[in-house]
N, C-alpha and C positions, 0 to 999 in steps of 0.2 A: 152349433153356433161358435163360430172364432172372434175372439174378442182384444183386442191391444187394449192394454192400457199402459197410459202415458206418464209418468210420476219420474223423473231421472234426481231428483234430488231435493234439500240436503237429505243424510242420514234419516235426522227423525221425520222429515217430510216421506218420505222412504216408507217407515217404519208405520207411518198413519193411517196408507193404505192400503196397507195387508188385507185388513178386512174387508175391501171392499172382493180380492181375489175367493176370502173364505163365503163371502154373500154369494157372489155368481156362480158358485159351483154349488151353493146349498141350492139356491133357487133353477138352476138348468143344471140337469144332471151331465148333459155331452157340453156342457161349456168346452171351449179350448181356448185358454187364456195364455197368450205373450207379454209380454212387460219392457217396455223402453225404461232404460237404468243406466244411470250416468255409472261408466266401468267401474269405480271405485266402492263400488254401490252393490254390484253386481250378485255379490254371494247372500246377499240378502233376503230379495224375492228366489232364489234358490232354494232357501229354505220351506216355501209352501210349496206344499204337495198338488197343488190346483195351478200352479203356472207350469208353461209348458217349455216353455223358449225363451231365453232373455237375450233380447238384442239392448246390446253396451252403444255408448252416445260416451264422447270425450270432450263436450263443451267447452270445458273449462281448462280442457290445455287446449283444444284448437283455440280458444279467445287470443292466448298467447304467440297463434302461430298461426297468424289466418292468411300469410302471404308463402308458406309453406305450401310443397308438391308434397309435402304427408298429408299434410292435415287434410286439402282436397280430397286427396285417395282415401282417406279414412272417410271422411263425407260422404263420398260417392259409394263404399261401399255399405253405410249405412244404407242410404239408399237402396240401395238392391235386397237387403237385408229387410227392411220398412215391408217393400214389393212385391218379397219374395212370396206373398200368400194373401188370399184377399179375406178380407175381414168384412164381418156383419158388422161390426162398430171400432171405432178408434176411438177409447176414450180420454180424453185430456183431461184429466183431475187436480192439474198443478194452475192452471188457470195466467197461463205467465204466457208474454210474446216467444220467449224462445221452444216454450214444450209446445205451445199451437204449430209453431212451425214446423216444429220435427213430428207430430203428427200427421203436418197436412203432406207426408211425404208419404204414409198408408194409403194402399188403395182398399178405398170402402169408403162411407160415411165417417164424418170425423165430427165427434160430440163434446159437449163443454160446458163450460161455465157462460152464460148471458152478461152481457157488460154490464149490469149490474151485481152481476157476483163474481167476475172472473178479479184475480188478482190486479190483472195488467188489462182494461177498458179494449184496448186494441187485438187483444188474446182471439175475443168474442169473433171477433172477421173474418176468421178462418175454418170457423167450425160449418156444418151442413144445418146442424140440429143445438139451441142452445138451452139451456134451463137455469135456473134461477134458484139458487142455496142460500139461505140468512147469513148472514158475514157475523151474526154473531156465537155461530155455534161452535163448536168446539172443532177443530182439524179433521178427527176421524169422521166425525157425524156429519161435517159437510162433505167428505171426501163419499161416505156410507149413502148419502141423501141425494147426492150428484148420481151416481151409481142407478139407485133403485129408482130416479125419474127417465133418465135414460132408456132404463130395461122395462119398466112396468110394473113394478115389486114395488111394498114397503119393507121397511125395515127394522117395522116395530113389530116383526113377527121371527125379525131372526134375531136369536141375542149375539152380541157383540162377542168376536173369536179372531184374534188376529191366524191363525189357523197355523203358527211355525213351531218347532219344536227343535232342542236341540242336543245329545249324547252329554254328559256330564265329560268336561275336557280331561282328558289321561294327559299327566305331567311329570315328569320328576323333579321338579322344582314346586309347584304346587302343594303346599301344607296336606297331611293329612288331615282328615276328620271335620268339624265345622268351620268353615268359616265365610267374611264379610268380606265382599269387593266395597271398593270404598272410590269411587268415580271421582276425582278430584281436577281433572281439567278440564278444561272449556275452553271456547272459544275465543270471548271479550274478555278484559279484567273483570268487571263489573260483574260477573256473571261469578268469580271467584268466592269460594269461603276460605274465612280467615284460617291458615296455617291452628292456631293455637286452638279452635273450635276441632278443627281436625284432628286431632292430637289427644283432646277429651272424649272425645265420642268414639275413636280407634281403643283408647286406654279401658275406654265402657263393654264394647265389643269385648276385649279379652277378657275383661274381668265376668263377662256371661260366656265365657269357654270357646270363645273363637280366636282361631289367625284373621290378620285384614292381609286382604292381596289389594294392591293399590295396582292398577294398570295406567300406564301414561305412551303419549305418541311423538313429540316432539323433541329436542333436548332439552331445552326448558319443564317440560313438563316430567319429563324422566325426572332431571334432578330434585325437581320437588316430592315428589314418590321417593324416591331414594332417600331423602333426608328424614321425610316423614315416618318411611320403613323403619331407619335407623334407630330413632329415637323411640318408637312405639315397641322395639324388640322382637317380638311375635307378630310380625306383619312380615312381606315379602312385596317389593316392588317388580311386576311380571317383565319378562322379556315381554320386544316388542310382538305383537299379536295381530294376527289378519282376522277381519269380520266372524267366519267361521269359529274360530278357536276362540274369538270372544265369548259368541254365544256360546259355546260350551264352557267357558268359564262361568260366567253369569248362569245356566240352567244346575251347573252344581253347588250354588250361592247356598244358602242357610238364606243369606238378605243381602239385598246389592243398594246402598246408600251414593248418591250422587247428586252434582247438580244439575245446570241446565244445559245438556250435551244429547247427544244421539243416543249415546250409550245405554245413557237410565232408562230412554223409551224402549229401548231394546230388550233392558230386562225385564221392564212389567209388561209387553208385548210374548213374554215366555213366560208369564205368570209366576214370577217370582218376585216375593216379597219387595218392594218398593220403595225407598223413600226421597224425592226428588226434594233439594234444596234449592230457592229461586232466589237469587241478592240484585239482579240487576234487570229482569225481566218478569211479565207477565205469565201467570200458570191458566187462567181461565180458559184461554185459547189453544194455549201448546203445551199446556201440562200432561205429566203421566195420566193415560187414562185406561185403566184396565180394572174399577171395578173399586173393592174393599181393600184388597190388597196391594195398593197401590195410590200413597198418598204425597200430596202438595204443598210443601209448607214454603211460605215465605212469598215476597214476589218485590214490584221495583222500589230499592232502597227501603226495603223490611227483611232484610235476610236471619233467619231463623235461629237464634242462641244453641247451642249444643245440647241442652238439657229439653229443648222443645222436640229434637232430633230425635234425641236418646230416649225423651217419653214414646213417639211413635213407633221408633224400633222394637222397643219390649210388645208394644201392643201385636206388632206383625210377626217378630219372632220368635 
């Protein structure tokens, strides 16, 4: 059986549907699973051992450059890339008008969300075959639930495995011995913890015998890493890092503490200790979901005091 599946973004949208690659290979053994993944994305589903092929999608700079003879040529040879194999299903798990479209470029049946559960109502007009997810389950469990009405399975017979795994990162900058990533950027403000909360809960980490590594992407968020390093001592602000070397960062965690970014999905997706901080959005839906080790605090305008942090860290560490 060849199977696409369709998920190009964000990060933790990414990160959600892992399981659904670890289901189709538990449930058909010759699965042969490809994956549409927005290129920035790409090292991601690389990581499970059950996808076979990732074809890259650059939406979001073609958005930029749609009158562009690249961005065409890049289109076009997505296309042939989509083409190049025919598939028993294309599944589109993102539920959006733009992933319906670049599915409906696979040849084979192309499957999805029903306009009652697809993200984007219009999504649904493109599929062969639609099905129907509660809008209020959690991201993996709809992505998981989409999945096994499609194929025939349930999925209250496989437990939940994001199925990726990742070598502990070799560094020379990298602290010896224990220590905490400490995920401190995000996307909105609002989605921010306060500097000073940072600061107490890094100073608690050392004082239970670890370095914090703070990894940051922008310059802005560098120099807040940096400051934070500073002041903390025993912390190291990371050069900048590609997907890959993250997850090896995070898989040789002690405990990866963050807010609400891709990142932290990513670490409790490698099963390492967890603690997701939420100050400006909802966790019910898009929180860390990986089990005991992998906990939710806080969520819109209730962001979580240091010491409610620092209680669940001792619990997980």
């Amino acid at each position: 059986m060849r199977i696409l599946l369709v998920k190009t973004s964000s990060l933790g949208d990414v990160i959600h549907n892992l399981p659904v690659a670890t289901d189709l290979r538990r449930r058909f053994a010759d699965a042969v699973v490809d994956w549409v993944v927005e290129e920035s994305f790409a090292d991601l589903p690389r990581l499970h051992p059950a996808v076979r092929k990732i074809i890259p999608v650059a939406v979001r700079r073609w958005r930029k450059a749609l009158l562009s003879p690249t961005t065409w040529s890049e289109m076009a040879a997505y296309r042939r890339a989509a083409r190049a194999d025919f598939y028993d299903a294309a599944l589109d798990t993102q539920g959006l008008l733009k992933s319906a479209l670049i599915a409906s470029q696979a040849r084979g049946p192309k499957l999805g969300h029903a306009a009652d559960s697809a993200r984007e109502l219009l999504a649904a007009r493109f599929y062969d075959r639609t099905f129907s997810v509660q809008k209020s389950l959690h991201a993996v469990e709809r992505n998981r639930r989409l999945a096994a009405a499609a194929f025939g399975y349930s999925v209250d017979e496989l437990p939940l495995d994001y199925g990726i795994s990742a070598p502990p990162l070799a560094a020379s900058w990298l602290p010896a011995g224990d220590y905490a990533v400490l995920l401190t950027a995000t996307s909105r403000a609002d989605k921010e913890w306060p500097e000073a909360d940072w600061l107490a809960l890094g100073q608690a980490m050392i004082t239970m015998g670890m370095r914090c590594v703070l990894p940051a992407g922008s310059a802005a968020e560098r120099e807040r890493a940096e400051r934070l390093a500073a002041t903390l001592g025993r912390a190291v602000a990371a050069p900048p890092l590609g997907l890959t070397e993250l997850a090896g960062l995070m898989a040789g965690a002690r405990i990866v503490i963050g807010v609400d970014t891709g990142l932290t999905h990513l670490a409790a997706a490698l099963d390492r200790p967890t603690v997701a901080i939420f100050c400006g959005s909802d966790p019910t839906l898009t929180g860390v979901f990986a089990g005991a080790r992998a906990v939710n605090l806080g969520g819109i305008g209730k962001p979580p005091g240091a010491g409610e942090v620092l209680a669940a860290c001792r619990k997980l560490a």
